[in-house]
C-alpha positions as CSV (number, residue, x, y, z in Angstrom):
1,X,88.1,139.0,81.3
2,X,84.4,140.4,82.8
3,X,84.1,140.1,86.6
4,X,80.8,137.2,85.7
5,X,83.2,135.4,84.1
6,X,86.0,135.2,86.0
7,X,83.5,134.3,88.9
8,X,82.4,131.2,87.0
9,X,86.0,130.0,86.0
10,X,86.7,130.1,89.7
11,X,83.9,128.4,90.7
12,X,84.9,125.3,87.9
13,X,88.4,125.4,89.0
14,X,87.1,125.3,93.0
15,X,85.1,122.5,91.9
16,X,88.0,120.9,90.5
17,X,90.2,121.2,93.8
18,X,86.8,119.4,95.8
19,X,86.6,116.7,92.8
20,X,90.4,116.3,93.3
21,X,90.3,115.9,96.7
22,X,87.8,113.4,96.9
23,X,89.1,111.4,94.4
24,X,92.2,111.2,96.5
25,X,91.1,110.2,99.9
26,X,88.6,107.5,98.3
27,X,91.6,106.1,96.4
28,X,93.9,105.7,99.8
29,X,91.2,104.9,101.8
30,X,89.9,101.8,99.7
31,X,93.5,100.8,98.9
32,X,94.0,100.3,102.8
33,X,93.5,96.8,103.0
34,X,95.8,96.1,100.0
35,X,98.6,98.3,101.4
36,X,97.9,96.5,105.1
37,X,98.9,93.3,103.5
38,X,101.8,94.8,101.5
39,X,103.7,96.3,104.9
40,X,102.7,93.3,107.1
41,X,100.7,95.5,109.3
42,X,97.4,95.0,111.7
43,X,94.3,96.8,112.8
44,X,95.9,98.8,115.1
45,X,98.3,99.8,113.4
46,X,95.8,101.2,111.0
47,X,94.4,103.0,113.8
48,X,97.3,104.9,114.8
49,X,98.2,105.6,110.9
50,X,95.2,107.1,110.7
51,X,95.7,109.2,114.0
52,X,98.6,110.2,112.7
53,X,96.9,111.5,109.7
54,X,94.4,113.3,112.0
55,X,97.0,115.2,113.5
56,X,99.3,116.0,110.5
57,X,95.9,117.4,108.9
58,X,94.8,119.7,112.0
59,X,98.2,120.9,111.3
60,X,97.4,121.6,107.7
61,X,94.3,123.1,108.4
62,X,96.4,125.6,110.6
63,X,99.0,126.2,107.8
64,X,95.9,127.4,105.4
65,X,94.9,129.3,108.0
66,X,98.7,130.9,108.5
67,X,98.9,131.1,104.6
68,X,95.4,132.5,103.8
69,X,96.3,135.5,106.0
70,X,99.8,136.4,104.4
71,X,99.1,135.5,100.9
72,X,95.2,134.3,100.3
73,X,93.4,131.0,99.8
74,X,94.4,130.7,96.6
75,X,98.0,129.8,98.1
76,X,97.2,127.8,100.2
77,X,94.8,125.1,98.1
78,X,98.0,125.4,95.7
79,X,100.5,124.5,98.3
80,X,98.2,121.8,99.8
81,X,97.3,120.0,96.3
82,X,100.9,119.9,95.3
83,X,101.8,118.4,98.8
84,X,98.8,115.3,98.6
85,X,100.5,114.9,94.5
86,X,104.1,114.1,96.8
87,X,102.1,112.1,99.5
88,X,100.6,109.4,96.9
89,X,104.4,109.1,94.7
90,X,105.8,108.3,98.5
91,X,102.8,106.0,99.4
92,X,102.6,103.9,96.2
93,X,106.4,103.5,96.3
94,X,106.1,101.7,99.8
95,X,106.5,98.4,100.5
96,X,108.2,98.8,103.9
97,X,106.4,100.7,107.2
98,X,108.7,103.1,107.4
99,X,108.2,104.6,103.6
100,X,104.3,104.2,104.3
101,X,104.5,105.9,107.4
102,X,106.3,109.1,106.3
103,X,103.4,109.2,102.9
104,X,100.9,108.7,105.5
105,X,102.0,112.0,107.1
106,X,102.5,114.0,104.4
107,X,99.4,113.2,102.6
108,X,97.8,114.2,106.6
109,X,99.1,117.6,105.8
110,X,98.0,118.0,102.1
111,X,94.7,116.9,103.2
112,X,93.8,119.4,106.0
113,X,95.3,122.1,103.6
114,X,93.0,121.5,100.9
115,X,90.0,120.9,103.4
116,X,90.3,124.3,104.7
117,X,91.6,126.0,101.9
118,X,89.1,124.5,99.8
119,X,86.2,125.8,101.7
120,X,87.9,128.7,102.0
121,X,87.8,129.4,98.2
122,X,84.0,128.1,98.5
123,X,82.8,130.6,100.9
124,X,84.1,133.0,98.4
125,X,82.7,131.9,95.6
126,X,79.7,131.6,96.9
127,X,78.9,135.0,98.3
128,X,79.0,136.1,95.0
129,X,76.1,133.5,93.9
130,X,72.3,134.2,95.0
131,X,72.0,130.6,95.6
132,X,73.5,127.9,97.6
133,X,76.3,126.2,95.8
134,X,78.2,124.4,98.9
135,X,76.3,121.0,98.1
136,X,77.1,121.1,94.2
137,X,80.7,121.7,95.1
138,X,80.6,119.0,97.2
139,X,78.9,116.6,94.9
140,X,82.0,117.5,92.8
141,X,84.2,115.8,96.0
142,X,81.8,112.8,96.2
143,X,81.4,111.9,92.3
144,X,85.1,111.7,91.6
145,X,85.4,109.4,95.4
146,X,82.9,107.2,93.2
147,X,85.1,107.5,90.5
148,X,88.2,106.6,92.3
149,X,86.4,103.5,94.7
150,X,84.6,101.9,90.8
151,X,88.6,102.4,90.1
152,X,90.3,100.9,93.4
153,X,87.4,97.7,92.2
154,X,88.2,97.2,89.1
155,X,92.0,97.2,89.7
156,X,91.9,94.7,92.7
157,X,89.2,92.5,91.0
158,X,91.9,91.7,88.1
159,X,94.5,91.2,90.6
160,X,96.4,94.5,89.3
161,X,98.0,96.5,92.6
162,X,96.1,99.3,94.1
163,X,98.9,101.6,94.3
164,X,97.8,102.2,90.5
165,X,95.2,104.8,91.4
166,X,97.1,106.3,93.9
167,X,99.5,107.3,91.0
168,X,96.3,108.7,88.7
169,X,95.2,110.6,92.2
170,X,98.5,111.9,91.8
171,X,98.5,113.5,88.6
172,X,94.9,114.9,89.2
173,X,96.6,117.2,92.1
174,X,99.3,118.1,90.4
175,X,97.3,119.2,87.1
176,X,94.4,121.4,89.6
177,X,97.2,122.4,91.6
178,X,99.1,124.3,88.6
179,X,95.4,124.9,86.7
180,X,94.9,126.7,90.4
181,X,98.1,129.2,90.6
182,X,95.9,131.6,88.2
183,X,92.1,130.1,88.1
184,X,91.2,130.6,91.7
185,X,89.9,133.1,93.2
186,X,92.7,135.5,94.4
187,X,90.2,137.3,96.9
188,X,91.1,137.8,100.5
189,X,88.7,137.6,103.2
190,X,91.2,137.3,106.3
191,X,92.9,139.8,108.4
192,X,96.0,141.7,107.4
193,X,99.6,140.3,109.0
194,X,100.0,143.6,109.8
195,X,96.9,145.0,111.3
196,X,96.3,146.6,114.6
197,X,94.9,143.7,117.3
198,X,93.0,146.3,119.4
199,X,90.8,147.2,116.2
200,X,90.3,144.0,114.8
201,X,86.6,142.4,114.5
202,X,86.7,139.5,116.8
203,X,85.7,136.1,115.7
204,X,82.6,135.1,116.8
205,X,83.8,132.1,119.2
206,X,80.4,130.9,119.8
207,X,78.7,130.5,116.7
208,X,82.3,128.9,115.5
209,X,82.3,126.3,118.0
210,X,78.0,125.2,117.6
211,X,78.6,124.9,113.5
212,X,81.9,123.1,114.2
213,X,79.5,120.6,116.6
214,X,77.9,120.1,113.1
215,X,81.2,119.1,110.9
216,X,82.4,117.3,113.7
217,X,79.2,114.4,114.2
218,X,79.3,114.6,110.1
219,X,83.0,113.4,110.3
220,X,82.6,111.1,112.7
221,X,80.4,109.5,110.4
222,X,82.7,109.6,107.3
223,X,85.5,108.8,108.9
224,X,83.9,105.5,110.0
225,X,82.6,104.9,107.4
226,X,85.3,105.8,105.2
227,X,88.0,103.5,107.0
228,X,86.2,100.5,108.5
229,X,83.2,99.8,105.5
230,X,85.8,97.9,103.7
231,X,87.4,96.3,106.6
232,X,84.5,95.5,108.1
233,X,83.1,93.9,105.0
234,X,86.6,92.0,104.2
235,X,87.1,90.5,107.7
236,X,83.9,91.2,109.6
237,X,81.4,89.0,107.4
238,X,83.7,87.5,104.7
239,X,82.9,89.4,101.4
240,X,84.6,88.6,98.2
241,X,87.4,90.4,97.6
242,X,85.8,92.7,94.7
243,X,82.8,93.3,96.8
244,X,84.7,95.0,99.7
245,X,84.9,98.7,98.5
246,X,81.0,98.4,97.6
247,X,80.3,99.9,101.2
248,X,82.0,103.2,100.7
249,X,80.7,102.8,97.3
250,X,77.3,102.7,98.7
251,X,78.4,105.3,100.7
252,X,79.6,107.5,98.5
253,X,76.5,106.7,96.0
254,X,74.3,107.8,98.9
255,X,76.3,111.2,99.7
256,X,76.5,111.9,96.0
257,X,72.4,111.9,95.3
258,X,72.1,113.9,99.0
259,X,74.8,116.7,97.7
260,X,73.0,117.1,94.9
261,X,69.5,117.6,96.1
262,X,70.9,119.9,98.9
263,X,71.1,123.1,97.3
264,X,68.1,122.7,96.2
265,X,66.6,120.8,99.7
266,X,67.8,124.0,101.6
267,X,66.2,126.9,99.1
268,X,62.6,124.7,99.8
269,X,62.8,124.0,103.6
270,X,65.7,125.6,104.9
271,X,69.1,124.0,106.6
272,X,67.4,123.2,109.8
273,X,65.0,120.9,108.6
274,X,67.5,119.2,106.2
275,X,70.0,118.6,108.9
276,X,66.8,117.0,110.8
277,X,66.2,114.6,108.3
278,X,70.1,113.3,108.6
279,X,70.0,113.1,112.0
280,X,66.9,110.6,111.1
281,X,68.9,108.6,108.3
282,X,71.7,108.3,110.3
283,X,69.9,106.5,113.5
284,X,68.2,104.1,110.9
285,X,71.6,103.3,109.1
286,X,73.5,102.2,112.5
287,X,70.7,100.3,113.7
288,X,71.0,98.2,110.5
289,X,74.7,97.6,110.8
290,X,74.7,96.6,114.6
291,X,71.7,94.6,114.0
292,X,71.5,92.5,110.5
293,X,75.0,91.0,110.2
294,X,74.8,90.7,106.7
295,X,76.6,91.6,103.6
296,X,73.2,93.5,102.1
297,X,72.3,94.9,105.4
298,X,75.6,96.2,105.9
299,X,76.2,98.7,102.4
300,X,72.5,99.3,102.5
301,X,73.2,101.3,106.2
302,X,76.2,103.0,104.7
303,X,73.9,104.2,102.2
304,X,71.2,105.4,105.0
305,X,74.8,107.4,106.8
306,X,76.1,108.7,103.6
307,X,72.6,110.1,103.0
308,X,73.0,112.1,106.1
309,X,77.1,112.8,106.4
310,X,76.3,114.0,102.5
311,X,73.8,117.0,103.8
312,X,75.0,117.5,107.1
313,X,78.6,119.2,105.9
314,X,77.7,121.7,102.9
315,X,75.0,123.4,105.3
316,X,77.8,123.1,108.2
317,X,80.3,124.7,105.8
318,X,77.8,127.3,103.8
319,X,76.8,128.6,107.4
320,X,80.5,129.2,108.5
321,X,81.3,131.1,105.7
322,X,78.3,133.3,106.5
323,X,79.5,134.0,110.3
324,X,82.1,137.0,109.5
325,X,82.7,137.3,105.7
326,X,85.6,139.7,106.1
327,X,87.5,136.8,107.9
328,X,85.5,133.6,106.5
329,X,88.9,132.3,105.8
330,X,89.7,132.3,109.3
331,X,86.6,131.1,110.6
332,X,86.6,128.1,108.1
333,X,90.5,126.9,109.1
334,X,88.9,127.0,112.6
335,X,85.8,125.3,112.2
336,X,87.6,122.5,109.7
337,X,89.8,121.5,112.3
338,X,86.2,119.6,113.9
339,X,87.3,117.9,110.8
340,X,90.2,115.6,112.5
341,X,88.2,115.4,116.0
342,X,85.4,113.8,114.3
343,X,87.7,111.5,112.4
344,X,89.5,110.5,115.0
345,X,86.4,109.1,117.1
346,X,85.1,108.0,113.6
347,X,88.4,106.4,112.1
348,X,90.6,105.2,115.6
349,X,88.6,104.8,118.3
350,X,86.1,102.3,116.3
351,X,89.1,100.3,115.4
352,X,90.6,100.1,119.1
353,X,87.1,99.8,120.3
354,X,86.5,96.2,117.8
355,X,87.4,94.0,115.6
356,X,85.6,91.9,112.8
357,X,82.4,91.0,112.9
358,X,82.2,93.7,116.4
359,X,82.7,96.4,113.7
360,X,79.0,96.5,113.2
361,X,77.4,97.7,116.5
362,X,80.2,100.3,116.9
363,X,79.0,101.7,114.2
364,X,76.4,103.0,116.8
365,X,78.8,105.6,118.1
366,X,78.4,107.7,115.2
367,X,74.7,107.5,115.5
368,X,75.1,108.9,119.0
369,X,77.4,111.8,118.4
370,X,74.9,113.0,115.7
371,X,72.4,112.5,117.9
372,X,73.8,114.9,120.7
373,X,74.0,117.5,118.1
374,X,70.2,117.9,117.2
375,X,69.5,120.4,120.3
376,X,72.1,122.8,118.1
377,X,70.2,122.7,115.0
378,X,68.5,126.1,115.0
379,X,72.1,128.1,114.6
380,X,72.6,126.4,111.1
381,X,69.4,129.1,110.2
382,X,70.9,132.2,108.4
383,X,70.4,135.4,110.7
């Protein structure tokens, strides 16, 4: 096989870990007021689940990071796909805490493997591309979520259980996982085990910590958005049942058209301007939510966050693999773990913060976090 072509077979089998991946975190995340009911559980115990998956994923990222540097990225997406394909057996099969629980964790630690390893495999990929490919490989992440939330819909408007497309999220992992052991790319771009300390290129701490500012306000968005929209919509102003997944679905719809247009948004105005313009959409969308208690109001401002959370982390992501190419593997396990800070002001500390109808104005904090990282916006411009 040519070197062209084996560049474009990796970059449809990395698109199919992102597509994967999305699909799976849509389908648990809009199942979660389904399997709240099932286990008898409350709000706060969906906080601290989802804490727990916070910290079970930081702990993934670090394992992609440990595997990436013995074996390669490659590995490590394997490993962590084939770990999310055990999490969603375990967490459909629950219908007692404990059993929900343990699938909770382990899907925590599939999930930051594949975040990092993912990107990892992305940064790759694209250096050997002229132009920007992070936001199509993302809009391969957000099109199948779409797929997965229409699915999660459907199923719970016909009274069918939920846990049915967190089997079919299942079999998608397992199938990239083994399509992955030869179809991604099996470059390194991380130090040697072996290698001497003294010699070694330092990571540039810095620029690492102002573009993980970046994915961590994009997460803090997602994750709110990702865990409380159908909450929020169920219990905070009554929806019907069928209409509750419509938020993320908004969402999701919203991050979908913004991936898509990114590539091409950041060849005509460049990332700092783009990640402007979410910092805009994002303001306006919280606004909406704190103010217009409404069902319309509501998915119309996860549209206007989704807009931005949809730009904000290919750019984030594209500029970390650019920092130190010879160790972008590293870099990205470090800068992904902003990841699980971000979710865990987006996801917990807007459920121990309120309740029901109180969901809406926290929805502010997100606006806020994004807000404090405008001032950083000139390091996303390539140097």
């Amino acid at each position: 096989m040519t070197a062209p072509a084996r560049t474009a077979g990796a970059r449809v089998a990395v698109s199919a870990a992102y597509a994967a991946q999305g699909l799976g975190y849509a389908a648990i995340v809009t199942a979660l007021p389904a399997l709240k009911q099932r286990v008898g559980i409350d709000d706060t115990v969906v906080s601290l689940l989802l804490l727990g998956v916070c910290l079970a994923a930081a702990a993934g990222s670090v394992a992609a990071d440990l595997i990436a540097v013995r074996w390669g990225s490659r590995q490590a997406l394997v490993a962590g796909l084939a770990t999310q394909a055990l999490a969603f057996v375990l967490v459909s099969a629950a219908g007692v805490f404990p059993v929900l629980a343990v699938g909770v964790a382990v899907y925590g630690l599939g999930l930051g493997t594949v975040d990092a390893a993912s990107n990892m495999q992305g940064a790759i990929v694209q250096r050997q591309h002229p132009r920007p490919l992070f936001g199509s490989l993302y809009a391969a992440y957000t099109a199948a979520a779409i797929v997965a939330t229409a699915a999660t819909a459907g199923v719970l408007a016909v009274a069918a259980p939920a846990w049915l497309t967190l089997l079919a999220a299942a079999a998608l992992m397992a199938a990239v996982a083994v399509w992955g052991v030869r179809g991604f790319d099996p470059q390194r771009a991380a130090r040697r085990v072996d290698d001497d300390a003294a010699h070694r290129v330092p990571l540039p701490r810095r620029p690492l910590w102002i573009v993980g500012s970046f994915v961590f306000a994009a997460f803090v968005v997602d994750a709110a958005v990702s865990s409380w929209s159908a909450i929020y919509l169920s219990e905070g102003l009554a929806a019907a049942p069928a209409l509750t997944p419509l938020g993320y679905g908004a969402y999701l719809a919203a991050v979908l058209l913004a991936r898509l247009g990114t590539d091409a948004a950041v060849r005509r105005l460049g990332r700092v301007r783009v990640g402007g313009v979410a910092i805009v959409l994002v303001a306006v969308g919280a606004v909406l939510l704190a103010t217009l208690p409404a069902v319309g109001a509501a998915i119309a401002g996860f549209a206007l966050m989704g807009a931005a959370a949809g730009a904000l982390v290919p750019i984030a992501f594209s500029r970390a693999g650019e920092l130190l190419p010879e160790r972008s593997d590293e870099v990205i396990a470090r800068v992904n773990l902003f990841n699980y800070a971000g979710a865990v002001v987006g996801a917990v500390v807007l459920g121990l913060i309120a309740t029901g109808a109180s969901l809406g104005p926290a929805f502010l904090v997100p606006a806020v976090v994004v807000a404090l990282a405008a001032p950083l916006l000139p390091a996303l411009r390539r140097r």
